[in-house]
N, C-alpha and C positions, 0 to 999 in steps of 0.2 A: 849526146850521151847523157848528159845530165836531167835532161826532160824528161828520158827513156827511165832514171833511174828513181826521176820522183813518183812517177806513176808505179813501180812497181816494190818503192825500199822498206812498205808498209806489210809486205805480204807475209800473215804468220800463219805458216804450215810446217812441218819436217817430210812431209813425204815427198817425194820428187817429182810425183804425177801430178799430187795435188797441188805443188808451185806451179808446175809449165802452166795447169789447165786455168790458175789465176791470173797469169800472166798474159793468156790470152787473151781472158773474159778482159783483161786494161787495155789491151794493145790490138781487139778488134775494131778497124773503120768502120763508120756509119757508113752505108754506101746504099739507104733508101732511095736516095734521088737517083740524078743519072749522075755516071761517073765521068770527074774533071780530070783536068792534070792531075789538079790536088788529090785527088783521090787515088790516082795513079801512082803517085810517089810515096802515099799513103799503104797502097797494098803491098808495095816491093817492101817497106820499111817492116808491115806487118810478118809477112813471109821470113825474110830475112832474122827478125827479132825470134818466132819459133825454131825455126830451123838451130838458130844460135842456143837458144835453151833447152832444148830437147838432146843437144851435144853435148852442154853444158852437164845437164845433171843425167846424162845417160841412160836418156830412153831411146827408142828408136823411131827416125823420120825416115819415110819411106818416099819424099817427094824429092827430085832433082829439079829443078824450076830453074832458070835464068830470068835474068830482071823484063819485066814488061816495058812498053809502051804506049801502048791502045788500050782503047777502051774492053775490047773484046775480052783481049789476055787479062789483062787486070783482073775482069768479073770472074774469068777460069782460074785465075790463080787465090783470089781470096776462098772461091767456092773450095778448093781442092784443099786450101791448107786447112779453111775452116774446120772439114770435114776428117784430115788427118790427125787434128788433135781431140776433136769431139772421141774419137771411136778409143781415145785413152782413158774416159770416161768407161768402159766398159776392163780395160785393162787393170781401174782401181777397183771395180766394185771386183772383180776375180780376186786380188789380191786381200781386198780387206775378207773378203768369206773367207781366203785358204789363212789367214791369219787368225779368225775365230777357231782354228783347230789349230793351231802353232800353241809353242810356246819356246819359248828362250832360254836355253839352258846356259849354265856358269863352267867355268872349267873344272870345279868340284864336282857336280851334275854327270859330266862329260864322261872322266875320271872314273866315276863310279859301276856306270853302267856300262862303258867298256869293263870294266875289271868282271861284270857280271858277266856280260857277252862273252868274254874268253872262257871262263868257266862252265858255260855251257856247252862251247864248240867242239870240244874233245867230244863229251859224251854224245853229242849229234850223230859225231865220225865212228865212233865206236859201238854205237844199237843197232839190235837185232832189226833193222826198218830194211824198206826195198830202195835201192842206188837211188828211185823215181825219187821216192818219196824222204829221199834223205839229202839228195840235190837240192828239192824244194826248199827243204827248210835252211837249211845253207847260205840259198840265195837270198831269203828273207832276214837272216841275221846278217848277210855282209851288208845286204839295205839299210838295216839298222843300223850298222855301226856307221855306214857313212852317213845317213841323215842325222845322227845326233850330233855331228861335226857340223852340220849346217847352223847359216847365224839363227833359223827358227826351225824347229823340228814340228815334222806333222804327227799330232797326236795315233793316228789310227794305225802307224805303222806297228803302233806296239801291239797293240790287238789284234792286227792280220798275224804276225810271227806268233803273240799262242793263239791262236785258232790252229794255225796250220801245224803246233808240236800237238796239241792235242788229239788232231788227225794220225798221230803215231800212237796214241795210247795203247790202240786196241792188242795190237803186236808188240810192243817194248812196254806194256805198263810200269814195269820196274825199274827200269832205267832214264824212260821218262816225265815218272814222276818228281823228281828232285828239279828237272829243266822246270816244269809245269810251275811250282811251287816258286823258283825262282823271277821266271817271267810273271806271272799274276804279283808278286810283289814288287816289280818297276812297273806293271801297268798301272796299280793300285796305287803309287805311289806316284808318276808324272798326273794321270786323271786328278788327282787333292792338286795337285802343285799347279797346273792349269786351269783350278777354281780359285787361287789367289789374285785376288785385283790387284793389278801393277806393283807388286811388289818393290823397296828401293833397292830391294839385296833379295838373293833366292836364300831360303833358309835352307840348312844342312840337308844330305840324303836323309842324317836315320831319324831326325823328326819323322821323316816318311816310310817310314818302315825297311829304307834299305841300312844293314848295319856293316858297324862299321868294323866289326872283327871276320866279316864275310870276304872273297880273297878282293884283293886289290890290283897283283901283279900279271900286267898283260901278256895272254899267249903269244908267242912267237907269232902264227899266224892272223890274229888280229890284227897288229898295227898297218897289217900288209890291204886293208881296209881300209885303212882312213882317207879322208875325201884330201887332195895337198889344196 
């Protein structure tokens, strides 16, 4: 255990893909030559050691393996594990793209644009739109209310929900225009806020144009949204 932990107590990452996949790059055998016992013991211990960190920091292994003996199984079994943690390599670069369009909201953040959401919803329910087209937009603001409850929210949900109130213009101009107005002021406002480099604290909504004498108090059927 101790061997195990010097080779790997230097390892500085916070992501949990990118620890497993370091942990591998230490704890793969050389196995150019032909493979020994030694090698044999070496690929159970390899196997063993992913399977253990992949639990550990909760990613998913999809390999059930029992310990080898032979030469054969050993080559099978290093080949297979090798290959189950390479392909998480592809599971980070997915993750770091869909985090280029994240961003992190605070519970002030959170707070606010719920309070904006519920204030929208009534008028949603109450315009002159067709059921079709009033379902839609419905479905698109209960999205929002639970993706902004997420630990990173995706930028673009905000811009899909007014694109698709805007698709109401034609028929509720009136009624619509106050949503429109509202929503282009949190798009307008997470877009600035997810051009701040790492911020150590998110600064207030109404730096960003959400204010703060705008309603606050959530609808009834809001909270019935929230992601638990």
């Amino acid at each position: 255990m101790a061997e195990l932990l010097d080779q790997i107590a230097d390892i500085d990452a916070d992501d949990p893909i990118e620890i497993v996949l370091e942990i591998e790059k230490r704890m793969r055998p050389d196995i150019s030559g032909n493979i020994s016992t030694t090698h044999i013991a070496l690929i159970n211990k390899y196997y063993a050691a992913m399977k253990h960190a992949c639990e550990v920091f909760g990613i998913p292994f999809n390999l059930g393996l029992q310990p080898v003996n032979d030469a054969g199984h050993a080559l099978h079994m290093f080949q297979l594990t090798k290959f189950e943690i390479e392909t998480k390599q592809i599971d980070l670069l997915k993750q770091r793209m869909e985090n280029k369009a994240t961003i992190e909201l605070d519970d002030t953040w959170r707070a606010k644009i719920h309070a904006y959401v519920a204030h929208i919803r009534p008028i949603i329910e109450k315009a002159p739109i067709s059921q079709g087209l009033r379902d839609s937009i419905l479905e698109k603001l209960n999205g929002l209310a639970k993706e902004i409850d997420r630990s990173r929210t995706r930028v673009r949900v905000f811009g899909d929900l007014l694109i698709e109130v805007c698709g109401a213009m034609g028929t509720a101009a009136k009624e619509m225009k106050p949503v429109v107005a509202l929503l282009e002021k949190i798009v307008g406002a997470v877009v600035r806020l997810h051009g701040v480099e790492h911020p150590l604290a998110l600064p207030p909504p109404e730096e960003f144009g959400l204010d703060a004498s705008e309603p606050v108090a959530p609808h009834p059927s809001e909270t019935d949204t929230r992601e638990a």
